[in-house]
C-alpha positions as CSV (number, residue, x, y, z in Angstrom):
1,X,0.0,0.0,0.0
2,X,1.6,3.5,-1.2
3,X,1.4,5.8,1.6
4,X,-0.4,9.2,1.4
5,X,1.5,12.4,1.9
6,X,0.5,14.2,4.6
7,X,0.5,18.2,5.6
8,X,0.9,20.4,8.7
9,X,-2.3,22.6,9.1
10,X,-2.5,23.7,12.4
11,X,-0.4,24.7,15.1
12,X,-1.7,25.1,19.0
13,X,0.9,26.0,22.5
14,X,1.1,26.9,25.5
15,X,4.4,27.4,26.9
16,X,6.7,29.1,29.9
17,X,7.1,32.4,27.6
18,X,3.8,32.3,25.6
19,X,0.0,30.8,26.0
20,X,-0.9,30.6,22.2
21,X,1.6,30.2,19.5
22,X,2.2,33.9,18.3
23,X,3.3,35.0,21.8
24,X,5.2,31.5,21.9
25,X,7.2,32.7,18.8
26,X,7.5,36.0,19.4
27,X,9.4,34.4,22.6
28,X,11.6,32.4,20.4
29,X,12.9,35.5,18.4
30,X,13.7,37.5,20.9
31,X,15.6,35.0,23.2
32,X,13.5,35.0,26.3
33,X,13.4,32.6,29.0
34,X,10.4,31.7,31.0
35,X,12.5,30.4,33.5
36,X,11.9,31.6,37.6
37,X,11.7,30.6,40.7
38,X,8.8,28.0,41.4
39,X,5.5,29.4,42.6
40,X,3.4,26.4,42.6
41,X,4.5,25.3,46.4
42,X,6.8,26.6,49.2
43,X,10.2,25.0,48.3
44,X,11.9,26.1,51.6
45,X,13.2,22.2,52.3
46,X,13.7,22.0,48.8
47,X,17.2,21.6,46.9
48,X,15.6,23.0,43.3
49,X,13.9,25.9,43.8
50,X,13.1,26.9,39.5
51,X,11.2,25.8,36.9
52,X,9.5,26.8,33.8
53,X,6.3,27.3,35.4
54,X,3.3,28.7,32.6
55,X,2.1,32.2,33.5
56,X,-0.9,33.8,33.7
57,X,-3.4,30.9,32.1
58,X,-7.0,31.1,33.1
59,X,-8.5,27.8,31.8
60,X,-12.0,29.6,32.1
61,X,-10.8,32.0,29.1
62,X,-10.7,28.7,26.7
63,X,-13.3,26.6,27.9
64,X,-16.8,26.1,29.5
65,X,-16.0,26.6,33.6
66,X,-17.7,23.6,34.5
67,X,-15.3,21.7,32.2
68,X,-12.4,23.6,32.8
69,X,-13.0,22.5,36.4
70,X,-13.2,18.7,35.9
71,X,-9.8,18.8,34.2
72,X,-6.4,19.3,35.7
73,X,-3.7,21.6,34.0
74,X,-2.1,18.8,31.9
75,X,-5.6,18.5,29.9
76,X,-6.6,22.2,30.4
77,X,-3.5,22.9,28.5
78,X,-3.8,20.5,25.4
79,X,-7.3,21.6,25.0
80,X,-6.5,24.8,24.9
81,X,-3.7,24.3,22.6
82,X,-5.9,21.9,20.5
83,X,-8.5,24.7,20.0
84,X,-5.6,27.3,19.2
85,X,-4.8,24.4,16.2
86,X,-8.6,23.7,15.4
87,X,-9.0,27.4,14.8
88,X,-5.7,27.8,12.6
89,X,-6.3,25.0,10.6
90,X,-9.8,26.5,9.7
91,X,-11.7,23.2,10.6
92,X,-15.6,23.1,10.1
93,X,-16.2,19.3,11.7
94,X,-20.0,20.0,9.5
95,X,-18.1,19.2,6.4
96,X,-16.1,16.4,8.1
97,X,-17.1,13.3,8.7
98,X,-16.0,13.4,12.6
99,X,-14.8,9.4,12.6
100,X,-12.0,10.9,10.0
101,X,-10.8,13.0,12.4
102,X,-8.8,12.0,15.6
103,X,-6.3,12.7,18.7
104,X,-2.8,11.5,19.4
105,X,-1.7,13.4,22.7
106,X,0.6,12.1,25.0
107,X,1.2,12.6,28.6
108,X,4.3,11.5,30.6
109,X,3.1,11.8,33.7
110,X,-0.4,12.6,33.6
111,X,-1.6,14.4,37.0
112,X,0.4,13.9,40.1
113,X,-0.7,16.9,41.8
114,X,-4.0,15.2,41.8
115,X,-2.7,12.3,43.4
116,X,-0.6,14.0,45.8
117,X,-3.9,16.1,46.8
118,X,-6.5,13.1,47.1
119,X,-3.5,11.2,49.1
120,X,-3.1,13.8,51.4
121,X,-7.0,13.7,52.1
122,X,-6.9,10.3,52.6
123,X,-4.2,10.6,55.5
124,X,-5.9,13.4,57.0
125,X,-10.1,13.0,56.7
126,X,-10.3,9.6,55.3
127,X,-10.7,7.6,51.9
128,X,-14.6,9.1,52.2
129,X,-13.0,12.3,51.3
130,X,-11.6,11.5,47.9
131,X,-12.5,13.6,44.8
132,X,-15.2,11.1,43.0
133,X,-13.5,12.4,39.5
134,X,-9.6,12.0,40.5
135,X,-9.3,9.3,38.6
136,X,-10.5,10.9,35.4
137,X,-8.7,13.7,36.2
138,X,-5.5,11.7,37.3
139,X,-4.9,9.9,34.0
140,X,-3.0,10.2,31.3
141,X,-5.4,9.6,28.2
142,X,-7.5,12.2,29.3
143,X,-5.7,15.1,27.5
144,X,-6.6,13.3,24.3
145,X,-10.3,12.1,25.4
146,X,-10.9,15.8,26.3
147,X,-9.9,17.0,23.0
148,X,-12.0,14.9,21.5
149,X,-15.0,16.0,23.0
150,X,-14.4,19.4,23.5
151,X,-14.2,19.4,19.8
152,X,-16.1,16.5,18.5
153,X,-13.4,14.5,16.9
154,X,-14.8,11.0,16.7
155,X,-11.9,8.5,14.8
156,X,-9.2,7.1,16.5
157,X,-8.2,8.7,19.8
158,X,-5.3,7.2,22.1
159,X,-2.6,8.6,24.6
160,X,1.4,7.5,23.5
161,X,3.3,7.5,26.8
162,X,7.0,7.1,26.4
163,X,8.1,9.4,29.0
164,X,9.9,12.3,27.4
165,X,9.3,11.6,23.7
166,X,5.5,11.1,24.2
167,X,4.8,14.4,22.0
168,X,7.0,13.1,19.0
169,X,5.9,9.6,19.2
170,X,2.2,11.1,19.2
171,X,3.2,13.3,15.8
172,X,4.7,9.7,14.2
173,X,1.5,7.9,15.2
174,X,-0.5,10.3,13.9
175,X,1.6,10.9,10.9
176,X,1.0,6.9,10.1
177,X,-2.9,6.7,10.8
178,X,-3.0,9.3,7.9
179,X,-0.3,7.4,5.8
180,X,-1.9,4.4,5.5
181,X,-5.6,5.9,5.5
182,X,-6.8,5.2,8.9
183,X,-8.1,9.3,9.1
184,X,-7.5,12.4,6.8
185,X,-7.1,14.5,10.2
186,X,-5.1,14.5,13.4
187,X,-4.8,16.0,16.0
188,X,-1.4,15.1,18.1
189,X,1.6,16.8,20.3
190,X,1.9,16.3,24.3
191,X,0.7,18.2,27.3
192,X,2.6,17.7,30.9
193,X,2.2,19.6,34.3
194,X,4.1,18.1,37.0
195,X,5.6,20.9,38.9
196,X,4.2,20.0,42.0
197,X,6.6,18.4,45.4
198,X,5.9,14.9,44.0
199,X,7.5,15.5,40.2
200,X,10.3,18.4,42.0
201,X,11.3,16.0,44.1
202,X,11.4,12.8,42.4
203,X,13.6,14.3,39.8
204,X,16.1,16.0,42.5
205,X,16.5,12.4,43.7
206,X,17.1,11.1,40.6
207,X,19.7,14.2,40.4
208,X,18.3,15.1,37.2
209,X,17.3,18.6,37.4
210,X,19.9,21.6,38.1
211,X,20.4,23.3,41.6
212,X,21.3,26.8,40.2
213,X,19.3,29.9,41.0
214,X,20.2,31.8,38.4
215,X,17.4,31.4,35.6
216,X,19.7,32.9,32.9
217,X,22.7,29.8,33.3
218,X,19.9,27.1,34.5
219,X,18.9,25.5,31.0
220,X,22.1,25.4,29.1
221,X,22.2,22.6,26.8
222,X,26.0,21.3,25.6
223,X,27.7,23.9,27.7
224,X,30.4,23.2,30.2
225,X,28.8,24.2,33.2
226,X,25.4,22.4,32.6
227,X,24.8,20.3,35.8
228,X,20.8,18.9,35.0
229,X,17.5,20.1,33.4
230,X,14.8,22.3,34.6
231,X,11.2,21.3,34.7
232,X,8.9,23.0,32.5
233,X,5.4,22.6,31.8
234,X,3.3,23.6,28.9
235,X,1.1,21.7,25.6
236,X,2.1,21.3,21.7
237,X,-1.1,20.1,19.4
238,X,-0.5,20.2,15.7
239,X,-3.1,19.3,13.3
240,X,-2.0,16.9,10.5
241,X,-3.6,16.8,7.7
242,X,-3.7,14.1,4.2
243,X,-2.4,16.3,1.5
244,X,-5.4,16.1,-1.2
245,X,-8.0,16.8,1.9
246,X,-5.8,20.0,3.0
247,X,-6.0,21.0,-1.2
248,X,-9.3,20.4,-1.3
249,X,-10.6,22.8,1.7
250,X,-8.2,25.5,0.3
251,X,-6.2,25.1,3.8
252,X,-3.1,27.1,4.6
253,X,-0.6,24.6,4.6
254,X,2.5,24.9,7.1
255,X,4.9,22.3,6.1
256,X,5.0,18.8,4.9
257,X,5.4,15.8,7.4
258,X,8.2,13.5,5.5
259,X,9.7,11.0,8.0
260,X,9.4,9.3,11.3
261,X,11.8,7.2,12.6
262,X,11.1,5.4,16.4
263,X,14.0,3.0,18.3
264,X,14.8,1.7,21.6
265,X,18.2,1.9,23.0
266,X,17.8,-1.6,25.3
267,X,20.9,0.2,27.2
268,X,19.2,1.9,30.6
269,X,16.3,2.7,32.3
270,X,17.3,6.1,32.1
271,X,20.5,7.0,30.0
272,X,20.7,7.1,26.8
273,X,23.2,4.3,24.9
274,X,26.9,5.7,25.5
275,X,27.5,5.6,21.8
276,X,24.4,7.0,20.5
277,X,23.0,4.4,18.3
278,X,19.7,4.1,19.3
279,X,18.8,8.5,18.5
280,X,21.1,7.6,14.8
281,X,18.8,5.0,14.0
282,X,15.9,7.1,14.6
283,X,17.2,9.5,12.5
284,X,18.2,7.4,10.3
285,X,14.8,5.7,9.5
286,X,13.5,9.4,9.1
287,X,15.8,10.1,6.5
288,X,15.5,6.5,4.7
289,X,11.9,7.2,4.5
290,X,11.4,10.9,2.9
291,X,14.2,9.7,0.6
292,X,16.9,12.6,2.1
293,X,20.6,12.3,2.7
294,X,22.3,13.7,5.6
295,X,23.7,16.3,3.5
296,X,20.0,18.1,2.4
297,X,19.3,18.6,6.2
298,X,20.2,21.9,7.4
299,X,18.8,21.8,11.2
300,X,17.9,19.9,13.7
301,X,16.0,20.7,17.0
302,X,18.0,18.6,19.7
303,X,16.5,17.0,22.6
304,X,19.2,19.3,24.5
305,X,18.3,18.7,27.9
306,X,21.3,20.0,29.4
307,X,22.3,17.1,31.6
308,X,26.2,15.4,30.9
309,X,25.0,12.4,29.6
310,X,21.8,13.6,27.4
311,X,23.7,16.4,25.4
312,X,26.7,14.6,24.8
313,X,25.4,11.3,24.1
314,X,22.9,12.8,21.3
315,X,25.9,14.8,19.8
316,X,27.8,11.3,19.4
317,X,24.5,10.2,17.6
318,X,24.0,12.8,15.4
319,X,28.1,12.7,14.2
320,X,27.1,8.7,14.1
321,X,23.9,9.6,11.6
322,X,25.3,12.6,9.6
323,X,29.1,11.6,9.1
324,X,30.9,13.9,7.6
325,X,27.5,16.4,6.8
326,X,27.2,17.0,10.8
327,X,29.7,19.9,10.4
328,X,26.6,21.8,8.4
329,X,24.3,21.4,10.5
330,X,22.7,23.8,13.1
331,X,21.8,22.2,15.8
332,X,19.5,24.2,19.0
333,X,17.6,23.3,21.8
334,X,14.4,25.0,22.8
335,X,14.8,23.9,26.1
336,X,17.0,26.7,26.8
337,X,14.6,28.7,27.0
338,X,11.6,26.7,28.6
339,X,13.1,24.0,30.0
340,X,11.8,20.4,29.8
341,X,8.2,19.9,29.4
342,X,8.6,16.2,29.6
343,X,6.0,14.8,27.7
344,X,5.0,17.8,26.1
345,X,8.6,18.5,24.8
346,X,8.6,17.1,21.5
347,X,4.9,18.9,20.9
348,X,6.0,22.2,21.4
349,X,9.7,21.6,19.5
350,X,7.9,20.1,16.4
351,X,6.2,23.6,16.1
352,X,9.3,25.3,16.6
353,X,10.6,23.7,13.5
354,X,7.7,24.2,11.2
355,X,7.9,28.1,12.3
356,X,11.8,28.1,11.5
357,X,10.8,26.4,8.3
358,X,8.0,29.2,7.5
359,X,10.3,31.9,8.7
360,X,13.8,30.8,7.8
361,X,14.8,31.4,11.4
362,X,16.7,29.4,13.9
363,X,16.7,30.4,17.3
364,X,20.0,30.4,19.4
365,X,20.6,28.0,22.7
366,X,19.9,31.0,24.8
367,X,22.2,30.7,28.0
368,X,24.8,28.5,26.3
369,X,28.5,30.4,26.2
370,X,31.5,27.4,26.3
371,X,30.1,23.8,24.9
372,X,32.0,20.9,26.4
373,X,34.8,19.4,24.1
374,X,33.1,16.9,22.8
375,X,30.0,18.9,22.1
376,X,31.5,20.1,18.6
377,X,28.3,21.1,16.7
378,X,26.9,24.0,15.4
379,X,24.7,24.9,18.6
380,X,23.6,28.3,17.5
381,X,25.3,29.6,20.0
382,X,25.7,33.8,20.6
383,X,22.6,35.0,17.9
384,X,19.7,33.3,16.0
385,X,20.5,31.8,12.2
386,X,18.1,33.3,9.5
387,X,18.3,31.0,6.4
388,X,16.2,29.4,4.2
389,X,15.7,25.7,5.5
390,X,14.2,23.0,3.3
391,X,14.6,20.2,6.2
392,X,14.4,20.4,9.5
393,X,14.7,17.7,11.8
394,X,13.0,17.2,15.6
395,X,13.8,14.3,18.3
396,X,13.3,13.0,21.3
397,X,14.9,10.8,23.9
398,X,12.8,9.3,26.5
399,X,13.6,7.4,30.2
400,X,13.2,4.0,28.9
401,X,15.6,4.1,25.9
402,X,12.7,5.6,23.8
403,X,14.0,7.4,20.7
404,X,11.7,9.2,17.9
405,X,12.6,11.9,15.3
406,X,10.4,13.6,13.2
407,X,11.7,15.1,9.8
408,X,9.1,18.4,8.5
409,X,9.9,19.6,5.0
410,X,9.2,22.8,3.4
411,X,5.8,22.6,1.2
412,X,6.2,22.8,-2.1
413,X,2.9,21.7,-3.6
């Protein structure tokens, strides 16, 4: 079966330095970081103390009250990033047939502030006391069962969760549903909120996140001096769309969806394979299948994390995919400027690259001065990159030995 081509649409955030996807961008340009100290809870007996919290988000300015109140952030931002695509893409579901048109959102984590809050009742008034709706609140699929019936989309709805690629494994799933004709409209990305004591904590004692204060040297992908991630929050949604479908309904088109590649590392429960193979292959398989050689790809938004063993492990892969073409590529992270939104990372990168691709615009790694020694690419690092891009390439590394990239191409009908 030949597969079907398949078009961005729609694009949908919300983010640490912008709640809909102009003020996102506009944050992008200019280099800001929504990076601060946490506001969420007291963390007086705490050893991290930032994060890349969202700002000023009302839920009731996006959605009915009543449902904004039976959902917890991580769904109240991926239906309000879902609606933000829905409205770009210029969707009317009366001329769709709704069982066409389906969700792909991943969580990480889902909601742990919800079971950290109906725990806490438990201890203190009793199991009597629990919310009756924490569990649909609490779970992960939720941000994509919301979606779907906040906005009607009836065809094939499920959650990916592979920890901190669930966003770009969502895109790829989508991308094949549409390939092989299983819906001519997705909607997909990741949503995450887990800056609560629970997620702070848990990923101080896995020594993952930084200890720094200072919000402009926190996030700092491939640098020297980068000692752990910060924890952001925040939902991607893209709308995906089968090419004659888009042409048909005179859509805007973004950018066309050309290669997914997905690969397990079988190394560690939560570093990623010393030499990299695992993220090349990935790549790899995104190339092989849009038919491009290393050489026609010009960037690539890194997973960047800014821990040791992330940022230089994914350099090693990338030199391991690219060869001798590595040395042309730039290479950022966009976690530099709003940290790691776990699951909703690779949602929120993916329409990073379609904008750079529309504007001819690579953002710098904001914060990043002296890359380590063996971090050798083309980081971006100093001031943004305007050029025309034809390819740009997105990927993801998840706890687990999850690996997906995504490769976006400029449209050209």
């Amino acid at each position: 079966m030949s597969k079907r081509r398949v078009v961005v649409t729609g694009l949908g955030a919300v983010t640490p330095i912008g709640n809909n996807v102009e003020d996102f961008w506009a944050g992008i340009r200019e280099g800001k970081v929504g990076i601060g100290p946490i506001t969420k809870f007291d963390t007086t007996d705490y050893k991290v103390k930032i994060a890349a919290e969202v700002k000023d988000f009302n839920a009731k300015d996006h959605m009915d009250p009543r449902a904004a109140r039976r959902m917890d952030p991580f769904c109240q931002y991926a239906v309000t990033a879902a609606k933000e695509a829905f409205e770009d893409a210029g969707l009317d579901m009366e001329k769709e047939d709704s069982f066409r048109v389906g969700v792909i959102v991943g969580s990480g984590i889902g909601s742990l502030p919800q079971v950290e809050n109906n725990y806490e009742k438990i201890l203190t008034k009793g199991p009597g006391k629990v919310n009756p709706l924490m569990v649909p609140m609490m779970i992960s699929n939720m941000a994509a069962g919301n979606i779907s019936i906040q906005l009607g989309l009836r065809g094939k709805c499920t959650d990916v969760v592979t920890a901190c690629a669930s966003g770009t494994h969502s895109i790829g799933d989508a991308f094949r549903a549409i390939q092989y004709g299983d819906a001519e409209v997705m909607f997909a990305g990741g949503t995450e909120s887990c800056i609560c004591p629970t997620g702070v904590a848990g990923f101080t004692a896995l020594t993952a996140l930084t200890k720094t204060e200072d919000a402009a040297r926190a996030s700092i992908p491939f640098d020297k001096e980068r000692s752990g991630f910060v924890l952001g929050e925040g939902a991607g949604i893209v709308v995906l769309e089968e090419l004659e479908h888009a042409k048909a309904r005179g859509a805007r088109i973004y950018a066309e969806l050309v290669g997914y590649g997905a690969t397990a590392d079988a190394f560690h429960i939560t570093s990623p394979a010393e030499d990299g193979a695992g993220a090349a292959r990935a790549m790899e398989l995104a190339m092989e299948e849009a038919g491009v050689q290393p050489s026609e790809v010009e960037y690539i938004n890194a997973h960047g994390t800014s821990t040791h063993h992330n940022d230089l492990f994914e350099t090693r892969a990338i030199h391991k995919a690219f060869g001798d073409a590595a040395k042309n590529l730039v290479v950022n992270s966009t976690k530099s400027m709003i940290g790691h939104l776990l699951g909703a990372a690779g949602g929120v990168e993916f329409v990073t690259c379609v904008k750079s691709l529309e504007e001819g615009f690579i953002h710098q790694t904001v914060g990043t001065t002296d890359p380590d020694e063996e971090c050798d690419l083309n980081y971006a690092i100093g001031a943004p990159v305007e050029k025309e891009i034809h390819y740009a390439m997105s990927n993801s590394l998840g706890f687990g030995g999850h690996n997906a990239t995504l490769l976006v191409k400029k449209y050209e009908g």
